[in-house]
C-alpha positions as CSV (number, residue, x, y, z in Angstrom):
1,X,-3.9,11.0,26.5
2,X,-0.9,11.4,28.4
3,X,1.6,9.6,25.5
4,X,2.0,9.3,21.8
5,X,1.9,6.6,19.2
6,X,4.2,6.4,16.3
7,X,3.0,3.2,14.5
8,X,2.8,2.2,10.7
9,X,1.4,-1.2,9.4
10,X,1.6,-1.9,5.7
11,X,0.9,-4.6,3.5
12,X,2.2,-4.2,-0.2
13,X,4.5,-5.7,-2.9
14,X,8.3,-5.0,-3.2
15,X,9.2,-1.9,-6.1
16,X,12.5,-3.2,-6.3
17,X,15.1,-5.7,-4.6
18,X,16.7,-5.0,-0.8
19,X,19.6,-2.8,-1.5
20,X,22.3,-3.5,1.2
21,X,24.6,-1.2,3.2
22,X,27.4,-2.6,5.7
23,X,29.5,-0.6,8.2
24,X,32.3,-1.3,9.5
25,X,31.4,-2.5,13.2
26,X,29.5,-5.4,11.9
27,X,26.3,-3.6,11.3
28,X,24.0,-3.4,8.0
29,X,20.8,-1.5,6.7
30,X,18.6,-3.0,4.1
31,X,16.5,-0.7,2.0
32,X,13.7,-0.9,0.2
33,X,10.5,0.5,-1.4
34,X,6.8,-1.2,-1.2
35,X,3.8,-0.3,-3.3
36,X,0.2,0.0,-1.3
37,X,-2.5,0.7,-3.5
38,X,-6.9,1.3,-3.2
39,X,-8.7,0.2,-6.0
40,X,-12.1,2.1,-6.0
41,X,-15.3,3.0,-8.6
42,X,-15.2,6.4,-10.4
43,X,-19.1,7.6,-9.7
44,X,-18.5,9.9,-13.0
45,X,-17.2,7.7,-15.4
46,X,-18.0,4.1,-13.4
47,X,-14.4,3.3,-14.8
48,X,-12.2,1.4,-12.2
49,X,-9.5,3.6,-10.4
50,X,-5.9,2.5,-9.0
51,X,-4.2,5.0,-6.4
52,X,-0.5,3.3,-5.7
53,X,1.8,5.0,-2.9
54,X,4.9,4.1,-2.9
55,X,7.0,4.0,1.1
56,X,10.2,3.9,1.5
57,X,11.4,0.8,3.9
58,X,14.6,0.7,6.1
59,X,15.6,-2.3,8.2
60,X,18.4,-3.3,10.2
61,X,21.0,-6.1,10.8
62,X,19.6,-9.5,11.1
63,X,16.7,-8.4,9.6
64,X,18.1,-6.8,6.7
65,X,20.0,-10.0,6.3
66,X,17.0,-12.2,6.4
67,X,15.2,-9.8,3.7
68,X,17.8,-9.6,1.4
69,X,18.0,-13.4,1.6
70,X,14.1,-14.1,0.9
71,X,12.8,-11.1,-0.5
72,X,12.8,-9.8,-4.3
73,X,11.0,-7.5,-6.1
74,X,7.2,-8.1,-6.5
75,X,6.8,-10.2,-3.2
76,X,4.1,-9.4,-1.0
77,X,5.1,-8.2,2.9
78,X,3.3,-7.4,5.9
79,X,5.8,-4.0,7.5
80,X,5.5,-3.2,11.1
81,X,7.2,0.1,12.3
82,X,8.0,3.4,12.5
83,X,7.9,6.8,10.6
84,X,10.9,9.0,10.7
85,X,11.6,11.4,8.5
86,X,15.3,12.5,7.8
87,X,16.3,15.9,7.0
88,X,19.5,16.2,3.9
89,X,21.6,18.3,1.6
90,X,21.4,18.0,-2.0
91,X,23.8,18.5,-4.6
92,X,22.8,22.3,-4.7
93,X,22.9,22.8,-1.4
94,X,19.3,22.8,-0.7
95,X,17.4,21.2,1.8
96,X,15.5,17.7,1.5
97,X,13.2,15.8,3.6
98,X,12.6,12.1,3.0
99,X,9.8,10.0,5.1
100,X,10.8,6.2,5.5
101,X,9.3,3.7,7.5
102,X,11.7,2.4,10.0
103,X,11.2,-1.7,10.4
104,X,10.9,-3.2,13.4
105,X,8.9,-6.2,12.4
106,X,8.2,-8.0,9.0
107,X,5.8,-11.5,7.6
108,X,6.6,-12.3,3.9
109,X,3.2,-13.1,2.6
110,X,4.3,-14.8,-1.0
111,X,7.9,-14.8,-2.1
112,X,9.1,-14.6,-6.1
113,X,10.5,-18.1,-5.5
114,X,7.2,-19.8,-4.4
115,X,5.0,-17.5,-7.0
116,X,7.7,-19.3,-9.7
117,X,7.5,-22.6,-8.2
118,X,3.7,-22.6,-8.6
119,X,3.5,-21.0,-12.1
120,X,5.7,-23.9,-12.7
121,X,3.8,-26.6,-11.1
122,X,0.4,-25.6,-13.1
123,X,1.9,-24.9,-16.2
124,X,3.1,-28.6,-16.2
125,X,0.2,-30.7,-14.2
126,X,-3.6,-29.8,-13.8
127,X,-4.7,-28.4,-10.6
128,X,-7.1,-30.7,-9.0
129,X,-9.1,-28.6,-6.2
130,X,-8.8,-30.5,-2.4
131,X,-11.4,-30.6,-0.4
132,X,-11.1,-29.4,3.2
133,X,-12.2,-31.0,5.8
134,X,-15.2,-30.2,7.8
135,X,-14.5,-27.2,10.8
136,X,-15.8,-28.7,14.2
137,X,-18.2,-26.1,15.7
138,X,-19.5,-26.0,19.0
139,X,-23.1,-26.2,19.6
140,X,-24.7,-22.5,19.6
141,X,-26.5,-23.3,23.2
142,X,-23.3,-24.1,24.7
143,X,-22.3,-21.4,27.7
144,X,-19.1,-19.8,27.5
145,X,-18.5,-18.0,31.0
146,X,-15.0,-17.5,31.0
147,X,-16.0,-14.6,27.7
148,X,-15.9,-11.0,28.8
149,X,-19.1,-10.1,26.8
């Protein structure tokens, strides 16, 4: 393979709120961490086991803007982007390395406002389940030609 790929897709719920930062040209960086975790069976004890990994978000500009309109902690996003990892002093003088996944594409999946409104909603009414309507499906001896298998 002649190229490279840096590419990160996440989905997880927000640790904390977008924490903004404006330059003076007009720019801005939004920050924030998201929580991923695997939920799997312990064969030893059959106990139920959590793993959570916490990634560190960064997103610019309009974006940044958008997030820190709609976006508060414990919403579930979709995070398209990039790993970087940015080299720093500490206090002491030592070296630090942080990894962050730079944004270059985002999908809020539920925001704290809707999961509020619907808490809301059911506290105060019953839920009545809707039925959907029947999905249309082709007949199964129909020939699709134009299908590149």
């Amino acid at each position: 393979m002649a190229g490279s790929l840096n590419k990160v897709m996440l989905i997880g719920n927000l640790g904390d709120d977008v924490k903004m930062h404006y330059f003076e040209g007009g720019g801005c960086v939004g920050r924030f961490p998201i929580a991923t975790s695997e939920t799997y069976m312990s064969k030893q004890t059959n106990e139920r086991i959590t793993n959570t990994e916490w990634h560190n978000i960064v997103v610019r500009n309009k974006g940044a803007e958008i997030c820190e309109k709609y976006l508060s902690k414990g919403d579930k996003v979709y995070v398209e982007g990039r790993l970087k990892t940015r080299k720093w002093t500490d206090d002491k003088g030592n070296d630090r390395y942080s990894t962050e996944i730079q944004c270059n594409e985002f999908t809020f999946l539920s925001t704290k406002k809707e999961s509020e409104a619907n808490a809301t909603n059911s506290a105060t009414s019953p839920v009545t389940p809707t039925a959907k309507p029947p999905v249309a499906s082709k007949p199964a001896t129909e020939d699709n030609d134009d299908l590149p298998f």
